[in-house]
N, C-alpha and C positions, 0 to 999 in steps of 0.2 A: 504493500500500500504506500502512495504518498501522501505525507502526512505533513501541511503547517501547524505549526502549535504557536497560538500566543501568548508571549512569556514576559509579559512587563517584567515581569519582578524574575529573575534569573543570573545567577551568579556562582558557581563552584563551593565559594570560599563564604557566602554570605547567611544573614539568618534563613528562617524556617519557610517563608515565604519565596525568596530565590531559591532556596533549594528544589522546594516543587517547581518551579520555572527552569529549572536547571535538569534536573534527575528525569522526569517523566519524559523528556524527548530526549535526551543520549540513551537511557534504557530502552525507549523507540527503539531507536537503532538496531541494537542488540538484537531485536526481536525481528531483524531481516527489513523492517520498514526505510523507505526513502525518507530521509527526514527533513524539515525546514523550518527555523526557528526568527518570532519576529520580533527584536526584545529594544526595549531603549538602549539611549546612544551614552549613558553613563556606565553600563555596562561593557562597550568595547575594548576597551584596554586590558582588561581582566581576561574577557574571553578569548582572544586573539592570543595571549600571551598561554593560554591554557592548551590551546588549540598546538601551539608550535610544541610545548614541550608535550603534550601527548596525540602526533600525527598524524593515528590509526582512526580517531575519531574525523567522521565522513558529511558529519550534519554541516547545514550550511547556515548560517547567520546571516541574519537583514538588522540593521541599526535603525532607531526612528527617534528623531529630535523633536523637541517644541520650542517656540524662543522662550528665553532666560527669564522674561519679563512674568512669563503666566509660573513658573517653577519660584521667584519671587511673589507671586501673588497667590500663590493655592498653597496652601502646608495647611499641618492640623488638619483641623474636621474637615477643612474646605479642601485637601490633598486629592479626595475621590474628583474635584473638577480635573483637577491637574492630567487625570488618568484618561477622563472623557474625552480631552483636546486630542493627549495622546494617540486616544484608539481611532479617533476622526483617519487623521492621518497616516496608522497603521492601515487600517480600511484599505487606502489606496495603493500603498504597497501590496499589498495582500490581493489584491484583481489582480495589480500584475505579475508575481509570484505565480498562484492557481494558471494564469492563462500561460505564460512563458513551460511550465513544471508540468503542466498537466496534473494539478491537487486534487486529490480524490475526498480530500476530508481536512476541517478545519476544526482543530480543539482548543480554547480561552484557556489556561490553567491558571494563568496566574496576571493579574490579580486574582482572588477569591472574593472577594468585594462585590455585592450585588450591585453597587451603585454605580462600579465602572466597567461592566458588560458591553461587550463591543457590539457592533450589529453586521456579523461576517456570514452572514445568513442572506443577506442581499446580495453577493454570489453565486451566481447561477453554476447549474451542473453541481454545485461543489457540496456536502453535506457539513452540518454544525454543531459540534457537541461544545455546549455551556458547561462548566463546573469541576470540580467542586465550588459549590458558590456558597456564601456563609453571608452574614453578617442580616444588620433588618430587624433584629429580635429585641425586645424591651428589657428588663433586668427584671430577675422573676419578683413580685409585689414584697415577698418576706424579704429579699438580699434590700430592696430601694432605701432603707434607711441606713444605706452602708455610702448612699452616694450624698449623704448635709451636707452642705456646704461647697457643692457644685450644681447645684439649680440651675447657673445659664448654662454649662457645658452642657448637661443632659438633658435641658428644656432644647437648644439648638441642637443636638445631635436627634432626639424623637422629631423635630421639623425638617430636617435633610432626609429622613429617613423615610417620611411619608413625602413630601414632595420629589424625593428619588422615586417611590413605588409608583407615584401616580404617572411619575415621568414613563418611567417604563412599561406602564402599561398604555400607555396613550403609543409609544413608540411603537407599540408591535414586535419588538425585538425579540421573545418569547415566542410569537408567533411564527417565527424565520428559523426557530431549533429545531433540531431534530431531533436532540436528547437532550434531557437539564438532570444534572447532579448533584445534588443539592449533599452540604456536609453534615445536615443536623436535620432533626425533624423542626425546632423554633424557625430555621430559615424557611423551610417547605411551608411553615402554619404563617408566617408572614405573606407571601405570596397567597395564601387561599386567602388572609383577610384582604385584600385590597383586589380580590376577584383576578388575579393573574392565571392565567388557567395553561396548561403546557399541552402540546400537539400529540392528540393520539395518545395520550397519558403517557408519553416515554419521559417517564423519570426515574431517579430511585435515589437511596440515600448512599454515601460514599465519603469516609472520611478525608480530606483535604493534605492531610500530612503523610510520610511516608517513612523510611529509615532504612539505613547501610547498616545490616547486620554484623559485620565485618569491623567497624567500630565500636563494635560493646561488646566484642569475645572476651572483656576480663571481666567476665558476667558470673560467672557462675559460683564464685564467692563468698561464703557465708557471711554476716556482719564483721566487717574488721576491728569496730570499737566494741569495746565494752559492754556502752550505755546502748538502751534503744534510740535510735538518730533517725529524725525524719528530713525528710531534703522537699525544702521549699524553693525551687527557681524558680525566677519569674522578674520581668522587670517591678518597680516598686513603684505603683504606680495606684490612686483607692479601686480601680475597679480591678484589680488583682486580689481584692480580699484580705489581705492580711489582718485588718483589722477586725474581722471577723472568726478568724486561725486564735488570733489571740483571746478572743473570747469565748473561744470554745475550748482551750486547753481545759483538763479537770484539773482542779486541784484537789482531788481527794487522793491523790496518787500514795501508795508505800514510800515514805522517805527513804527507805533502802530501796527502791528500784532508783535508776539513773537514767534521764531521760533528757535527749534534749532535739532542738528543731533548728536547722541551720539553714540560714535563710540568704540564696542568692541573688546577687542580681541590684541593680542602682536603678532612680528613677526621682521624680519629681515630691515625692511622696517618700521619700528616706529618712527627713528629719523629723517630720512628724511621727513616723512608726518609730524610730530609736527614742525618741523623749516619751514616748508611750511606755517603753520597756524600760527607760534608765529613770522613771517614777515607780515602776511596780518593782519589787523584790522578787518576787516569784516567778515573772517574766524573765527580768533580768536573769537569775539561777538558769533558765533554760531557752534559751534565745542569744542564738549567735550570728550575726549580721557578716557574712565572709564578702561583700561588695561584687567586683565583676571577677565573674569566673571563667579563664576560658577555657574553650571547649573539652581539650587534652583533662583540664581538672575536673569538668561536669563530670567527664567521664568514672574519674575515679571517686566522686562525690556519690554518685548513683550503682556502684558498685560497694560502697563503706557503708551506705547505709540500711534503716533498716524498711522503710517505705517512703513512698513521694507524693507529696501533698500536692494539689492545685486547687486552692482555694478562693477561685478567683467569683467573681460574682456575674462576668461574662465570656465569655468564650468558645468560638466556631471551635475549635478542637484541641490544643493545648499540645503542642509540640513533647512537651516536658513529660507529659502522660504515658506515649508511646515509648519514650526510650530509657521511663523507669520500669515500663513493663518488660524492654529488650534486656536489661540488666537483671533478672529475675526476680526484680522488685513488685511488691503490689503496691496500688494505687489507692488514694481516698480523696474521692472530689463529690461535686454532687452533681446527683443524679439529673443532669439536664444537658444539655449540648452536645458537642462529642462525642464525653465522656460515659454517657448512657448507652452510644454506637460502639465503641469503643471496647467497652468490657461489661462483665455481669457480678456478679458477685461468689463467682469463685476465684476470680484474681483480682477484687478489686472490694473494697467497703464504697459504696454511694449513697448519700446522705442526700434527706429531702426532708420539706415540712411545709405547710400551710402557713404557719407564722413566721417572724424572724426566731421569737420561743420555740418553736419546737426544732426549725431547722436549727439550730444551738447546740439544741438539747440531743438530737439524732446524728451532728458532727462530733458532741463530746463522746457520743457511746461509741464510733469509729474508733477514736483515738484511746480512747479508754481499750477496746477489748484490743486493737494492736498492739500495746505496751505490752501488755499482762497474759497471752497467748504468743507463744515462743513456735509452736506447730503449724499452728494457724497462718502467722506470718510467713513461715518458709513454704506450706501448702498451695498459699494463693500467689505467691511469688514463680515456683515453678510454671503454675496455671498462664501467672500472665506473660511470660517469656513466650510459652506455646501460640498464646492471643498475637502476642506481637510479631509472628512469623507472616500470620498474614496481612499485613503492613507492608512487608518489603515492598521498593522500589518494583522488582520485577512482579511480582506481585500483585501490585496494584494494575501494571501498564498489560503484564497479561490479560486480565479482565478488561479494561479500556477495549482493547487488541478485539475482544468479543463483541464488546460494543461496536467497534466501528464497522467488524466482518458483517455483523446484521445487519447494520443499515446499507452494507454494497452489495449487498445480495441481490 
């Protein structure tokens, strides 16, 4: 098959985001396909440099700019316009890529952002698969009292949000798929409120992130420390949750057990969570703030420990999830996004509730029976190492590979 995949966000060496822009079409390759990738023009120098020192790779690269002025005027919430200008002018390259190549099939991967969905479906002959597409979804009613004292950011991000759907659904670009992949059922349930309806009902759910198992071979490891140690990555930022981690620790804990939560990762939101714990005692005692980690140490962070929290209060899928389940680690997040796709509860504790009380009270008893079950924790960790096999990169793009065989039939 020849295949363009649009890959704003793509980079070897970059976060969780470029990597699906990256991985999902050199693994193409792999898989016998003709590949073609259409990525911005800040990524050139990276890939070209990648490209010389490993050869054998066949895919071919298209660069797409925007002027300087709109990359000055879109950041933040307003960054999804920035992505729109973009994919305008992707568009154009991409008619003449399909007619020059003879493209059989056109895949969006990346961004994952509903709001900057390109409309490659206005290419005739050519077929279009949208997705994983994420984002859209409001913060469930019990987590919203975690976001006081951000009122205009989340009053303007639910108005982008709904004026994004309506956009899109006036566009018809929905209309012009031929498959949508949505990464979460919350993104899927946004689309049915706002009446977006998909062609032929070709959708299905598919998680967005992926993972090189080959990177977490020092996995199989029993706890290195001690103490029971939960590993919290995640940038620091309020709608990562932490502040909610922290009130859900028990303290009814054995003073002889030794238990602690090491928290990676910097963000806007740092000084406030540290002066939270350098006023508590009891936080303090178990709360250790390691800043920016990089990868090589994540790695050894998610094999030392004893589970991986992501306690975030939103989130299409959680990077962080997937490669504490590669590392034989189990997971505790809640039960909503992703992480519901993700795993069940034999490699994973997920926590929910009605209120912000009870969802509290159902994350304290996670962390509670993790500490105090030594079985249980190595039980669900095997489990989730298995779960995360089907994650792999190849993995993932095999199943795509069946996607895209159907619709050439």
């Amino acid at each position: 098959m020849r295949i363009l995949y649009i890959s704003y966000s793509c980079d070897p060496f970059s976060g969780s985001e470029d990597q699906i822009g990256w991985n999902i079409p050199i693994t193409s390759e792999g898989l016998n396909n003709i590949v073609y990738v259409i990525t911005k023009e800040e990524h050139r120098s990276t890939i070209l440099k990648y490209l010389q020192d490993y050869p054998d790779i066949k895919t071919k690269f298209f660069f797409v700019d925007i002027p300087r002025i709109y990359k000055k005027m879109f950041s933040g919430l307003f960054y999804s316009l920035r992505i729109i200008l973009w994919q305008k002018r992707a568009l154009r390259l991409a008619r003449k890529v399909c007619s020059e190549n003879s493209i059989d099939l056109i895949h969006q991967v990346a961004p994952i952002e509903f709001r900057a969905l390109g409309d490659y479906g206005k290419i005739p002959k050519v077929h279009y698969v949208a997705g994983p597409i994420g984002g859209g979804f409001p913060i469930p009613k019990p987590l919203c009292a975690y976001t006081k004292g951000h009122f205009f950011s989340e009053s303007l991000r639910r108005v982008l949000n709904t004026v994004s759907f309506l956009l899109l659904k006036m566009s018809g670009k929905i209309k012009r798929c031929d498959y949508v992949i949505f990464t979460n059922e919350e993104t899927k349930t946004s689309f049915d409120r706002f009446h977006i309806s998909i062609p032929n009902n070709k959708w299905e759910y598919h998680c967005d992130i992926g993972i090189s198992f080959e990177n977490f071979n020092k996995t199989a490891k029993s706890n290195e420390r001690k103490c029971v140690t939960f590993f919290v990555p995640g940038r620091l930022t309020y709608r990562k949750g932490h502040k909610l981690l922290f009130e859900s620790i028990p303290r009814n804990i054995d003073s002889s057990i030794d238990f602690s939560f090491r928290i990676a990762g910097t963000g806007n939101f740092e000084k406030h969570l540290k002066g939270i714990v350098e006023r508590d005692s009891f936080l303090k005692k178990h709360i250790i703030f390691l800043g920016k980690v990089p990868f090589n140490r994540m790695v050894d962070e998610y094999s030392a420990c004893s589970a991986v929290i992501l306690p975030s209060l939103s989130e299409a899928t959680g990077t962080v999830l997937i490669e504490g389940m590669a590392t034989s680690k189990p997971i505790i997040a809640a039960n909503h996004f992703g992480a519901k796709i993700l795993a069940d509860s034999s490699c994973a504790w997920l926590y929910d509730g009605k209120t912000k009380e009870d969802l509290i009270a159902n994350f304290k008893d996670c962390i509670y029976e993790a500490i105090h079950n030594d079985l249980l924790l190595e039980k669900k960790g095997l489990q989730a190492r298995e779960y995360a096999r089907r994650y792999t990169w190849n993995a993932k793009v095999l199943h795509f590979n069946e996607i895209y065989s159907n619709l050439l039939k």
